[in-house]
N, C-alpha and C positions, 0 to 999 in steps of 0.2 A: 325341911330345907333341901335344895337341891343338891345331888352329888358331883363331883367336879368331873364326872365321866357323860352327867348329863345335860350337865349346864349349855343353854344354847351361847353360842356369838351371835353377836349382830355386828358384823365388821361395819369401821367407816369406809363405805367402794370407792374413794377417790385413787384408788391405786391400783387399777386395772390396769392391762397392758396397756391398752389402747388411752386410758387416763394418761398413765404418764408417756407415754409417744407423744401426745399430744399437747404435753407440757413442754418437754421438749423442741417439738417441732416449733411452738410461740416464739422459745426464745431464743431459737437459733432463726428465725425466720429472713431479717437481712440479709444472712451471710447465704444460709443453706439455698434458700429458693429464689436470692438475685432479687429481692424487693417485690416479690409475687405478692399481693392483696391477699389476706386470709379473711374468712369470711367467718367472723366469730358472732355467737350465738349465747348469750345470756338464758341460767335454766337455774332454776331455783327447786327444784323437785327435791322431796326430802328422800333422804336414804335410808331404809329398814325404819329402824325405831331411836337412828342416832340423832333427827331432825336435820344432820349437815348435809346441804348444796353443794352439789360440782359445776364447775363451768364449765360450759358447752365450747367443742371446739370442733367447727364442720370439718370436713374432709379436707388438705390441700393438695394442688394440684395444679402442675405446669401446663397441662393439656387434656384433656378428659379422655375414660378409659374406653375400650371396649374390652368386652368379658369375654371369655372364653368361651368358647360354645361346641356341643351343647354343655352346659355347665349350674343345673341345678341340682334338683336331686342324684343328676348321673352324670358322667363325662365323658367324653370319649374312649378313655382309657375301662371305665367301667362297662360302655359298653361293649368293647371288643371282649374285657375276659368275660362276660355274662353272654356272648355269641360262643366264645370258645369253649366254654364250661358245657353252655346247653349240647353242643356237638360231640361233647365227647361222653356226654352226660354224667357227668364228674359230680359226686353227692358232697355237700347238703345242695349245692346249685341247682341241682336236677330236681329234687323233691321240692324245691321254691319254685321250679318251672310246673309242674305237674299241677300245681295251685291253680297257677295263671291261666292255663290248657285249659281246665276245668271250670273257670268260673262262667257263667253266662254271660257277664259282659263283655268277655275277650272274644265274642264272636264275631268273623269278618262279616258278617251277613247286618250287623245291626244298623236299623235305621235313626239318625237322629230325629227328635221333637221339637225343634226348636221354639222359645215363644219370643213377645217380642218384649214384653214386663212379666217377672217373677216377682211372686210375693215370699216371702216368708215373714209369719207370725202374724196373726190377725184374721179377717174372714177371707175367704177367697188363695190360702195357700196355694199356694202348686209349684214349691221349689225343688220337689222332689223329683219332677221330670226333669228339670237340668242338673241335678246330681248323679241320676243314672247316666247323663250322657257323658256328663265329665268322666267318671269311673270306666264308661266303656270307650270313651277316647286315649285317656291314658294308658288301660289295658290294651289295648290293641296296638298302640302304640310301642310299648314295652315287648309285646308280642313279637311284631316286627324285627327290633333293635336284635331281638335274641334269638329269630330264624330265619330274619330275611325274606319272610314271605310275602308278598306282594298286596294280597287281599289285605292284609293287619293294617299296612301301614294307608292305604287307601280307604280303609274303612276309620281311622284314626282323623285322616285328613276333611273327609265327608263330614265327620260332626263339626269339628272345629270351627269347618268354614260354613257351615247351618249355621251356629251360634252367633260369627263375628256379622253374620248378614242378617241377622234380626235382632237380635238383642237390643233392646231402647232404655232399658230401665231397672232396676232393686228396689222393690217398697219392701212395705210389711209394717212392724211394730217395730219395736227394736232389735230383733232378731234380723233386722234385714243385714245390719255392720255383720252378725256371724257371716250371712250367706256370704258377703261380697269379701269376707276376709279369709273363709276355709276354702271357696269353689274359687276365689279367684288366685291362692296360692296354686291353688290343684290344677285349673285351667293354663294356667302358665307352665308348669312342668308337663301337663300333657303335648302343649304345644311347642316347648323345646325341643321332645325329642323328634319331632319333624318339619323344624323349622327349615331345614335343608332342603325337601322335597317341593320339587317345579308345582307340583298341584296345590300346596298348603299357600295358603291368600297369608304372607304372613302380617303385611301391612296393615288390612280391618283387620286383621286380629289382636295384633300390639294396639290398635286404636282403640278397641273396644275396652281392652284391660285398663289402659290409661287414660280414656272419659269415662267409663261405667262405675266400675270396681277401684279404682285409685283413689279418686275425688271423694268415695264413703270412707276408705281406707283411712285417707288424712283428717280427716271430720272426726271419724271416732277418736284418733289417737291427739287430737286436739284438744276437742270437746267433751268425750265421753256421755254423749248424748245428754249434752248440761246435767248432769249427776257429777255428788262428790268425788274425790276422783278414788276412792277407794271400793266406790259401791259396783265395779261389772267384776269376777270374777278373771284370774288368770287368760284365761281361755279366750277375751274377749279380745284384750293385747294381743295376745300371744298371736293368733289367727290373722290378723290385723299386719303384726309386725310380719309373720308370713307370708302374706299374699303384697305387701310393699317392697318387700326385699324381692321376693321373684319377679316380679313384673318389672324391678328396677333391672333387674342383673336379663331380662327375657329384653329390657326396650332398650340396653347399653345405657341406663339414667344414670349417671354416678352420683346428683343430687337424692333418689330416691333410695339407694343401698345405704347411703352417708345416715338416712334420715332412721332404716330401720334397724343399722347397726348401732348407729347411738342412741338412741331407743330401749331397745337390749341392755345397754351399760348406766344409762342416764334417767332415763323416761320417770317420769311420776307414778304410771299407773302400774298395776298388781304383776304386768307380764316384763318389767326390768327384771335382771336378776334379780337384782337385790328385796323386790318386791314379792316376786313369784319363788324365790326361796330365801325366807326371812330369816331362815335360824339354823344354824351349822354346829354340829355335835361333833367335833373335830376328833375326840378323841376315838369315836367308834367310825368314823369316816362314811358318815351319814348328815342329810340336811332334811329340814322338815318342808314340805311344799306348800303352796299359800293356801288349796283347792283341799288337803288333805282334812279337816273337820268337817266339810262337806259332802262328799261321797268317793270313792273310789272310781266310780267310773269318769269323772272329768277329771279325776287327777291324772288319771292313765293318759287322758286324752290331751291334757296339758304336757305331760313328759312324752307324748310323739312329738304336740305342735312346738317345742322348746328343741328338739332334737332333731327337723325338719329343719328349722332356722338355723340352727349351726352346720347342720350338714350344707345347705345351699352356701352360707358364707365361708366357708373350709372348702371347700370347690372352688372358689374366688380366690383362695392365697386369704382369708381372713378366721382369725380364730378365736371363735367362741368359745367351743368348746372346754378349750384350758382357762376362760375368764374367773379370773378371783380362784385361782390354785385349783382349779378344776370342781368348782362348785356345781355344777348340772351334775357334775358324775355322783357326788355324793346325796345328791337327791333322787335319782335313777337308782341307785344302792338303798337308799328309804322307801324307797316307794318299792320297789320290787321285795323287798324283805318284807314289809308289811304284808303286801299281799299272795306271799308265799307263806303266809299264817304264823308269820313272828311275833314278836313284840317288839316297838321302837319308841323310843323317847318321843315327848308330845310336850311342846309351851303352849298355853293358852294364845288363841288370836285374836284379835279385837278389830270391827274393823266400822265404819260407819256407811250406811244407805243412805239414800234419798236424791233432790234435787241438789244440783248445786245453791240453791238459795237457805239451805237446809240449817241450823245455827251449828256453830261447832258444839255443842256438848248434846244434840242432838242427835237421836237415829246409830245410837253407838251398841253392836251387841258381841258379846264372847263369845269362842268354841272355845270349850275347857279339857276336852277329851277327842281322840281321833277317831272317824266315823268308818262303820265298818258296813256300811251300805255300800253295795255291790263291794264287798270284799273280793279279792280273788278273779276278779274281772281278766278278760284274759283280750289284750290289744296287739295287732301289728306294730307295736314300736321299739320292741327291744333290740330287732338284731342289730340297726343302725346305730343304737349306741353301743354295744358290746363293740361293732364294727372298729368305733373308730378307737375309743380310750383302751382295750387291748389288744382289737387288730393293731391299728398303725401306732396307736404309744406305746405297747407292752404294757397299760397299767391293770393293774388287778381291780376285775369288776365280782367278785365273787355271787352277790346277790341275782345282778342282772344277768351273770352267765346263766344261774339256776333258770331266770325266769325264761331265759332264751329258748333252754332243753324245752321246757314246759310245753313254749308256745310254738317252735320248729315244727313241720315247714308253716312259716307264716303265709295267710292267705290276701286276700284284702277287701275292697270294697265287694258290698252285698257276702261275702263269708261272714262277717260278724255280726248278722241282723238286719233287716229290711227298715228299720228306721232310722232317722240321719245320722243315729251316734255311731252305726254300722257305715259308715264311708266316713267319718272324720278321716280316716290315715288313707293315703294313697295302699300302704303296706308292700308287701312283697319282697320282705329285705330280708330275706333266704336268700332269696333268688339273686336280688340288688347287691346286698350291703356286708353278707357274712362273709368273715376274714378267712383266708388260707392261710394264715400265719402270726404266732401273735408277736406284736412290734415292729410290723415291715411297713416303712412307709413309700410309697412310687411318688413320684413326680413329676411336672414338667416347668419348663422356666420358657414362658410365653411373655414375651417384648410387649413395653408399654407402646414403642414407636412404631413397631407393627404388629399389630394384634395376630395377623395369620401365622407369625412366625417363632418360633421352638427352638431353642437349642438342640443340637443334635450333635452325634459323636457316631465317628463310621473308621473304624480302626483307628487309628491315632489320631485323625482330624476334629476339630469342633468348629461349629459353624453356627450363623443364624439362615435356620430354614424355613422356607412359606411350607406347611402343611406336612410334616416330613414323614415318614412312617412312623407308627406309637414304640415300635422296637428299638428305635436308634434315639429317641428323644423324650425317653422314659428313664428315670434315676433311682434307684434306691436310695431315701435321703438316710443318712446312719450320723451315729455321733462323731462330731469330729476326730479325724485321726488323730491330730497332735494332741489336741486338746481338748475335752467336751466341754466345760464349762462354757457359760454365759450363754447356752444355748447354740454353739459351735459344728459346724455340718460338714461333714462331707457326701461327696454324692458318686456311691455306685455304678457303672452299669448293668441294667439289664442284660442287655445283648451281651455283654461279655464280662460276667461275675469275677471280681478280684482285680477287677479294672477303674481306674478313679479318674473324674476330672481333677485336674494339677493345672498348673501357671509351670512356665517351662521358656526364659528370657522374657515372663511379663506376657506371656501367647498361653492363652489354654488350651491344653490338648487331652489325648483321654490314653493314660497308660497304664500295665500294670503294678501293681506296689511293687516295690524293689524292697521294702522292710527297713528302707533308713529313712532316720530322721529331719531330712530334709524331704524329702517324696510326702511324709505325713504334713511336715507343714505347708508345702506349697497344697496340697491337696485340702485344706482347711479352711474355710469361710467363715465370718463373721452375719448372720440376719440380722440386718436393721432396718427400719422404717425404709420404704420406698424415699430415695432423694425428689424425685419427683412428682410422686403420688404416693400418703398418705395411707391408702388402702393395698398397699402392693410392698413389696419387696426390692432391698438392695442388697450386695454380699460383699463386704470387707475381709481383704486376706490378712489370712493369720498372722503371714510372717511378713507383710508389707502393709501398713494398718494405713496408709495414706494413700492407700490404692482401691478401687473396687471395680467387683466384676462387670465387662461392661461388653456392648459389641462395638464393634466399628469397622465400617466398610464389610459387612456380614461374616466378620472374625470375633473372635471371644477373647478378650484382654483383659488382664486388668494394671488398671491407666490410676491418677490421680485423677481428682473430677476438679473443673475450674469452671466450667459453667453451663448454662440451664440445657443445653446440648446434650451435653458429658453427663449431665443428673438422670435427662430423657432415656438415654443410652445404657444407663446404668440400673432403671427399675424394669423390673419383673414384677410377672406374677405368678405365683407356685397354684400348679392347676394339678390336683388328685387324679 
């Protein structure tokens, strides 16, 4: 009999954040959004092993978003301190650069290959030469970002724009969904970070991502290559839901983000949460992974591609990450403890192959015990999750710190092998993603009305700014002064530490705490759903709860909201 220290959960997921926002948002939708059309979506996917359906509820939205940019794997804010760090060569940062310096893709000299059809799987492969190119586009791109050197970033742009001006086609076997779902997340972060640059074509190149690579994208996560839908491993979603959400958040799609976020929360197939980690051992603050009876190396490779997706959606102002009480983290703590040669609880999995035509009591087979093929494996994906759940939460990752030590300074493509499981991770997140501090989170509050424009604070003024400096429009988000509950914020300055944004006659200004009790409340925000979009952020004050933060006439107030204006005015989006 099981011990009650072992016993898995299989929770019902209908009560994610994003579930019940989304409850919410149905039934206030008259009043909240002024009679805006919602665009709801019927999903009947079973959840874990409870067989209970959630109902799908799309994104809403007064006016569609643009994202932040650059804003996938990295942000602006990331990359200035990853230039500052590399300049002053500040460690672990420098030992992650030294990686980079060192691999033969990050050379400015390299030539792309381009073809005009890649295969993978079957006769006639040759996807291998556009994964070198990806890798050395990214790399040299990252190169750049973190020295400024002229050759990186022109030599980043030279493949990019090879690729968008040939590329015709993805066959293969089935393996062709991997290619167009691991190289076309990875293709779209390499082209974020020089989407700016006068030379980078960036229009074929969004066009390429969204006729080539999308169209497989949506197909597999539809159809699962008419197989049952439990027969593709983790890995196959997961990939899939990656390269859909970057190319959504790379083309400004807010339908394509909506589809791979709730995906993640909803989806049928193995890479939803609730599917990619079936079984949660609460009391040792560990989860079993779906891939874990199969081998250790795609599990590895599933906990990057699952921490890749939250990290690009946490860049957006969207959190995955904390979904279902911070469930990824507890499976990153299993997986990492396992293959730091522990021992961790294991439930039998059961899962069924074949076509979709296949009978239900058909093609059904068990893992009864966890596989210790490629144990020990050693992958670029840890420091991005230490990054975020004890950098920016403070939570304790004790397992993944070890696996962090283990694996510092991470390197990336071609460092882990010359064959393709050696480039699944972009990697590099020494260099990218490792925290200077644990529980410090930065941010910025970028307008839904104008995408270019920031909050900003320049001695006691707050303003909405086009493009403003990252020093004045950088926050340290902390727990509410007055109040932390309910998820309750205040926001630091950077530039000027012990300084807070406040409401001051209903005008937000930026001053220092005075230590009374009124300074902490007016200093205090409420996060709730974007009034206006769904996917974004609003801020209700503490001590005036019929007010939220808003701009108007490029000033920072907070107003009562009375209509779809006042809603517009009133979302943000929290960009890392």
């Amino acid at each position: 009999m099981e011990s009650e220290s072992t016993r898995p959960v299989v929770r019902d997921e209908g009560f994610t954040r994003r579930g019940l926002l989304a409850r919410v948002a149905l039934s206030a939708t008259a009043v909240a959004l002024g009679g805006v059309a919602l665009d709801a979506v019927n999903s009947s996917a079973a959840i874990g092993a409870t067989g209970a359906g959630r109902p799908h509820l799309a994104y809403t939205a007064l006016q569609p978003s643009s994202y932040a940019h650059p804003g996938l794997l990295h942000t602006a804010s990331d990359l200035s301190d990853i230039s500052t760090r590399v300049g002053a060569q500040a460690q672990p940062w420098y030992a992650g650069f030294e990686r980079l310096a060192a691999n033969g893709r990050a050379n400015a000299g390299w030539m792309p290959r381009p073809l005009a059809d890649v295969l993978r799987g079957g006769t006639g492969q040759n996807y291998m030469q556009m994964v070198y190119d990806v890798h050395a586009a990214y790399q040299n791109a990252l190169r750049w970002q973190a020295t400024g050197i002229e050759e990186h970033g022109a030599a980043a742009v030279r493949i990019l724009n090879a690729w968008s001006s040939s590329l015709a086609s993805i066959g293969g076997n089935a393996d062709r969904f991997l290619a167009a779902g691991i190289y076309g997340y990875q293709f779209a972060n390499a082209a974020e970070l020089v989407r700016d640059r006068g030379d980078f074509q960036y229009t074929p190149f969004r066009d390429m991502l969204l006729n080539i690579f999308y169209p497989m994208n949506e197909q597999f996560l539809t159809f699962h290559n008419n197989a049952v839908i439990t027969n593709y491993w983790a890995n196959w979603d997961l990939c899939t839901m990656a390269s859909v959400l970057a190319i959504g958040i790379f083309a400004d799609r807010d339908d394509l983000v909506d589809r791979a976020v709730d995906y993640f929360h909803n989806g049928a197939g193995n890479g939803s949460l609730a599917h990619a980690v079936p079984f949660v051992y609460d009391s040792e603050g560990l989860a079993q992974w779906q891939e874990s009876g199969r081998d250790q190396g795609h599990t590895v490779m599933g906990i990057g591609l699952m921490g890749a997706i939250c990290e690009m959606a946490w860049n957006q102002g969207i959190d995955l990450w904390g979904a279902d009480d911070n469930r990824f983290l507890k499976a990153s703590e299993y997986v990492a403890k396992y293959n730091l040669g522990n021992d961790v609880p294991f439930t039998p999995y059961s899962w069924q192959s074949g076509p979709n035509t296949t009978a239900p009591h058909v093609g059904w087979q068990t893992q009864t015990v966890i596989s210790d093929n490629s144990r020990g494996q050693l992958r670029p994906v840890w420091e991005l999750i230490l990054g975020h759940y004890s950098g920016r939460r403070g939570l304790s990752a004790p397992w993944t710190e070890q696996m962090v030590a283990a694996v510092r300074a991470e390197g990336g493509g071609g460092d882990y092998g010359q064959t393709s499981g050696g480039y699944d991770q972009l990697g590099f997140g020494t260099l990218t993603a490792a925290a200077p501090v644990q529980g410090g989170r930065i941010s910025r509050l970028q307008a839904l009305t104008h995408p270019l424009h920031y909050l900003s604070a320049s001695g006691t003024s707050v303003a909405l700014t086009s493009t403003p400096p990252l020093s004045l429009s950088r926050f340290r988000v902390v727990p509410g002064r007055a109040d932390p509950s309910g998820g309750r914020v205040s926001f630091e300055s950077i530039d000027q530490p012990g300084s807070y944004l406040r409401h001051s006659a209903f005008r937000l200004v930026q001053q220092p705490d005075d230590g009374t009790a009124l300074f902490s409340a007016d200093a205090t925000f409420v996060p709730v759903q974007g009034l206006a979009h769904s996917m974004m952020t609003s801020f209700r004050s503490h001590n005036y709860p019929d007010r939220h933060l808003r701009h108007r006439s490029y000033q920072a107030w907070i107003d009562p909201i009375l209509t779809d204006g006042d809603r517009a005015d009133a979302t943000f989006r929290m960009v890392d």
